[in-house]
VMD Tcl script that draws the C-alpha trace (Angstrom):
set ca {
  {0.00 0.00 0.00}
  {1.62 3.46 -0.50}
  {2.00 6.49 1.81}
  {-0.16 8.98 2.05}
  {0.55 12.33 -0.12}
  {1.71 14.84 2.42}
  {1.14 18.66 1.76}
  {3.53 21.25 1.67}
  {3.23 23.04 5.18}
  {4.51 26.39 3.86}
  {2.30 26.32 0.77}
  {-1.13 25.34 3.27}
  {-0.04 28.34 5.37}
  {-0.17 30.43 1.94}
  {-2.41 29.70 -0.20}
  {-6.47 28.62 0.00}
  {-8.41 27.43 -2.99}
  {-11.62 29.13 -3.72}
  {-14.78 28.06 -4.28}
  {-14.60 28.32 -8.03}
  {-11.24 25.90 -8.00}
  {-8.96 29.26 -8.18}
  {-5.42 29.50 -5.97}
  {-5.59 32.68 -3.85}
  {-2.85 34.30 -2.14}
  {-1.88 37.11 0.64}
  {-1.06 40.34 -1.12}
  {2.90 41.54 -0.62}
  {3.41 45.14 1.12}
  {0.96 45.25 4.21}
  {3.25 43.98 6.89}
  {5.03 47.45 7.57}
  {5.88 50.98 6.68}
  {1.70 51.71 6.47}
  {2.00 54.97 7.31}
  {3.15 56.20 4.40}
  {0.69 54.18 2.06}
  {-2.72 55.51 1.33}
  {-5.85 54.42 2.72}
  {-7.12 53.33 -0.58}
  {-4.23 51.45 -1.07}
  {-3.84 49.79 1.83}
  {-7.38 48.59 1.85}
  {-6.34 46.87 -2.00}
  {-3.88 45.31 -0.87}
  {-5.75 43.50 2.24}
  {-7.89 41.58 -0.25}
  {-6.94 38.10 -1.23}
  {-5.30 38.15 -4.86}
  {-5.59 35.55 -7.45}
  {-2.59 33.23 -8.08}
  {-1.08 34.09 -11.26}
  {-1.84 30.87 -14.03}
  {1.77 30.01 -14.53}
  {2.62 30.20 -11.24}
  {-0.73 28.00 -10.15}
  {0.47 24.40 -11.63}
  {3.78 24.65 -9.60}
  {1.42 25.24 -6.32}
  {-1.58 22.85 -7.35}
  {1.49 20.06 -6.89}
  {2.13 20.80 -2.96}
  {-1.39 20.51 -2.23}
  {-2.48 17.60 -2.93}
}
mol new
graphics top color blue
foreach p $ca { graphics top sphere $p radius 0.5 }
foreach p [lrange $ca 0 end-1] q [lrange $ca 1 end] { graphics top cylinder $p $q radius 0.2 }
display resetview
């Protein structure tokens, strides 16, 4: 009988499917330096982006 497939703990920590089968990730530049950014901005970049397509194979393959 073989193993079980074990997922890649950094890439659960960073990434969620959606519910229509899309990879979704954290958006860079909100962890510091907010002052200076814009309210508009910073409320862009708290939303959940979509994994780019030729990035999304690579991902699919550590969570399994």
């Amino acid at each position: 009988m073989m193993p079980k497939m074990k997922s890649h703990s950094g890439a659960k920590k960073r990434f969620k499917v959606s519910a229509t089968g899309k990879l979704m990730r954290r958006q860079a530049f909100r962890s510091h330096l907010l002052t200076g950014k814009r309210p508009k901005r910073k409320r862009r970049l708290a939303r959940p982006a979509a994994v780019d397509p030729s990035m999304s194979k690579r991902i699919r393959q550590l969570l399994p």
